[in-house]
N, C-alpha and C positions, 0 to 999 in steps of 0.2 A: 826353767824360768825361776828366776831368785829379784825378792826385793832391791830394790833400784840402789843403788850406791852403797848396797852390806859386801859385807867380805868372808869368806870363811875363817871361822874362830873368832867372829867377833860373835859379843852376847847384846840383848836389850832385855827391858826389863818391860814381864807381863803380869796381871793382876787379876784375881779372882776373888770370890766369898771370902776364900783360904786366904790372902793375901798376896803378897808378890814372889817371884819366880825369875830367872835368867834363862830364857832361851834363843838357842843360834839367830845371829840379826841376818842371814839370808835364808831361813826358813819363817814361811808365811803362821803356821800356827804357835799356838798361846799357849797360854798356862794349862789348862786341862789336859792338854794333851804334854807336854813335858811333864808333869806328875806321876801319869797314865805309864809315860817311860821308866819313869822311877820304882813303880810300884810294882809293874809288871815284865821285868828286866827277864824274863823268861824265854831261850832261843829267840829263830829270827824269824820267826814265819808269821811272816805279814798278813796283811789283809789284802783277797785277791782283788785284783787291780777292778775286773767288772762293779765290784760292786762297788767301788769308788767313785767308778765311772756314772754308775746306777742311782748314788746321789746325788753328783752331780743336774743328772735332768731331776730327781726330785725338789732341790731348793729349789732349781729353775722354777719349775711349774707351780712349788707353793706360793712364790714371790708374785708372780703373775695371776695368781688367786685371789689372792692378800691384794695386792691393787683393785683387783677388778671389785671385788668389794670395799673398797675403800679403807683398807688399813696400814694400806703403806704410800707413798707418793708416787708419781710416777717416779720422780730422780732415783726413791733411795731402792727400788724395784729396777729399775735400768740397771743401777750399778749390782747390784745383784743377782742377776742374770748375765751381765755381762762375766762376771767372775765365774756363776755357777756353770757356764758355758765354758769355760779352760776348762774346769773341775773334767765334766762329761767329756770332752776332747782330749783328754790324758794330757793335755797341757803341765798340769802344777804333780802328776805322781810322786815327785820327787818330797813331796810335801805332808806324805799321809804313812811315818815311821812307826803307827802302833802293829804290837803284835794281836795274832787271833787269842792269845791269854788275855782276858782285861773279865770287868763284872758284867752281870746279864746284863740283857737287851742290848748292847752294843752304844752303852750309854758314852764312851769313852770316843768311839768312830764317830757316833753323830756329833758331839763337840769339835771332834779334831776335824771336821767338814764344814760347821759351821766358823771356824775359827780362822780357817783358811779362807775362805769367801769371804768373810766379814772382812780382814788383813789386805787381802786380795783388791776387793772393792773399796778399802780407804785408801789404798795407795792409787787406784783410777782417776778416786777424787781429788789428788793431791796432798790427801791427809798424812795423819804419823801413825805408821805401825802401834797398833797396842793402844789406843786412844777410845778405841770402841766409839768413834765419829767419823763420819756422821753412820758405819751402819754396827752396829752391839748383834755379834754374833747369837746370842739371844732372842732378844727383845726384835728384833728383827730378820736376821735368817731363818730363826726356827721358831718363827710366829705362827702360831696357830698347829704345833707341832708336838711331839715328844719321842722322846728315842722308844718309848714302847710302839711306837705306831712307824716311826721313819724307818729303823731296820727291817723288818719284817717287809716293808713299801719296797727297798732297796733290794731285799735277797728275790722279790717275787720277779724285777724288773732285768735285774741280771741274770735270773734263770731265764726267763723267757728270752731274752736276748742270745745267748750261752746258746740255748738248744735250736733257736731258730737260726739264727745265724753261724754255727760251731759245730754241732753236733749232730744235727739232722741231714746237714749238706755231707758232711764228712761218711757219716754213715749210707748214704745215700749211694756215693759214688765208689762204696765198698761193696754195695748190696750190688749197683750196677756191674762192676768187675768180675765178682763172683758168678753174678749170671751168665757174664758173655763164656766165661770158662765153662758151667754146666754145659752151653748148649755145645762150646768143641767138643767136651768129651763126653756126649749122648754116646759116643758107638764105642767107648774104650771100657772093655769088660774090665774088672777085680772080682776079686772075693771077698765077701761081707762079713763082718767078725763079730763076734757076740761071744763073752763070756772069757777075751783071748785068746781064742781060737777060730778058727777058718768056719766059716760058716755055706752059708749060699751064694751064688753068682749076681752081681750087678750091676749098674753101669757105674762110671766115677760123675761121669752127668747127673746119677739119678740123685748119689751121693754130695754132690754142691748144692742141687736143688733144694736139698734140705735147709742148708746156710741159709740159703737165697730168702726162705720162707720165715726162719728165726727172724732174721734181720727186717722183713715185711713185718712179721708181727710185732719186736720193739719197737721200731717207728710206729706203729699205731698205738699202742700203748703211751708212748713217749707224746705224739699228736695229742691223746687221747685226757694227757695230765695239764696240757695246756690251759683249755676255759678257766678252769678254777686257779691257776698262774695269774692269771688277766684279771681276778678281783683283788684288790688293795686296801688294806688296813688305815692307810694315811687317811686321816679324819679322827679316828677313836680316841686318838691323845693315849692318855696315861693306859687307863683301862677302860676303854670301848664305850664310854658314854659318850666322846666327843667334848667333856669341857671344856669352853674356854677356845671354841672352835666354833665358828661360823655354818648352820646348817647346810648352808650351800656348798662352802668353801671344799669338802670330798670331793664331790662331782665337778667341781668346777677344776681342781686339780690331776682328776685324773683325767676330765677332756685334754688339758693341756699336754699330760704323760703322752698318750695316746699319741698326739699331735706331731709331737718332737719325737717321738720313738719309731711310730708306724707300727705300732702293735695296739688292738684292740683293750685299752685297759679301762675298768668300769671301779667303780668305787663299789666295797663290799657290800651286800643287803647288811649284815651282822659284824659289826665291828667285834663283838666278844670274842664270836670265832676264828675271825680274822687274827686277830691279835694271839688268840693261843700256840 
């Protein structure tokens, strides 16, 4: 998906603190993130797609927050969810060119996310690219927000997603396989080796059984790292006091998390530690 009527090679002009900038007119983000390219012109390795994906439902849910306490409208939160909804559906991928090199906390991803949604959602409204009207990737996508608190929201959201949905399953029906083989070859003797050499007699069943049980105890381990996954930093802001954020507004967005995800996510007791 590319802005409505751009072309490739054509440029428009974006504006920041910094001042103004030339980036591609069928790419949805802004200034920050074209600097971001500049500056961090480092290999290609991207950012993985989950967690792109992962903030996408987080704008979602913080817009939906932001309303429900009364700080955004209903329009300029529709149009914002609407947008941040492509985001989470890999809709806009095409749109999110920064490398894993950039400065901490991932201050560089959470603009080039807001900037995309913000883009994204003035073109819904019929607006102009880069006008920051009616929604200021700011001042409104990432209200009640900061990249200290939104990356950390984003990597707990796509791990949990990653291992429930990816890795568990995948693992699961490897542990299964390996079992049904244990139990064909219960009756097929080997010899057991210890130290490179031939040791005692065994079965090759007794020998899979073993997999069988490695693999049972990852997954619990792996289960077992989940709860603490499902608490979320989003609310703490910058550093874990929550300025400048709505005491509710946590809880209220991790309900939402939860809601759109289908995974148990609770907003942190301890923002400090969250955020470390």
């Amino acid at each position: 998906m590319t802005p409505a009527g751009s072309k490739s090679g054509q440029k428009r002009k974006e504006s920041d603190s910094m001042g103004t900038i030339e980036v591609p007119a069928d790419r949805y983000y802004a200034a920050q993130t074209e600097r971001s390219l500049h500056h961090f012109d480092i290999a290609h390795d991207t950012m993985p797609v989950p967690l792109l994906h992962a903030f996408g439902h987080l704008k979602r849910a913080c817009a939906l927050a932001n309303q429900e306490l009364g700080f955004l409208t209903k329009e300029k939160a529709d149009l914002i969810v609407k947008a941040a909804t492509e985001v989470a559906e890999g809709k806009l991928d095409d749109h999110f060119p920064l490398r894993i090199w950039q400065t901490g906390s991932g201050t560089q991803t959470n603009m080039n996310v807001n900037e995309v949604i913000s883009n994204r959602a003035i073109e819904l409204a019929g607006g102009v690219l880069g006008s920051k009207k009616p929604i200021h990737p700011n001042d409104d996508v990432n209200m009640s927000q900061s990249s200290n608190d939104t990356f950390p929201t984003a990597m707990h959201l796509a791990a949990v997603s990653e291992l429930q949905k990816t890795l568990l399953p995948s693992v699961q029906k490897l542990r299964d396989a390996i079992d049904k083989k244990s139990k064909e070859f219960r009756d097929l003797i080997k010899i057991g080796r210890t130290h490179l050499m031939d040791a005692v007699p065994m079965t090759l069943g007794q020998e899979f059984s073993g997999y069988v049980a490695q693999l049972d105890a990852a997954m619990a381990r792996i289960e077992a790292s989940l709860p603490e996954l499902y608490e979320l930093a989003l609310g703490g802001t910058a550093v874990g006091t929550g300025l400048n954020t709505h005491a509710q507004f946590p809880g209220k967005a991790a309900a939402h998390l939860a809601k759109s995800t289908g995974f148990p996510f609770v907003s942190a007791k301890n923002k400090f530690y969250a955020l470390a």
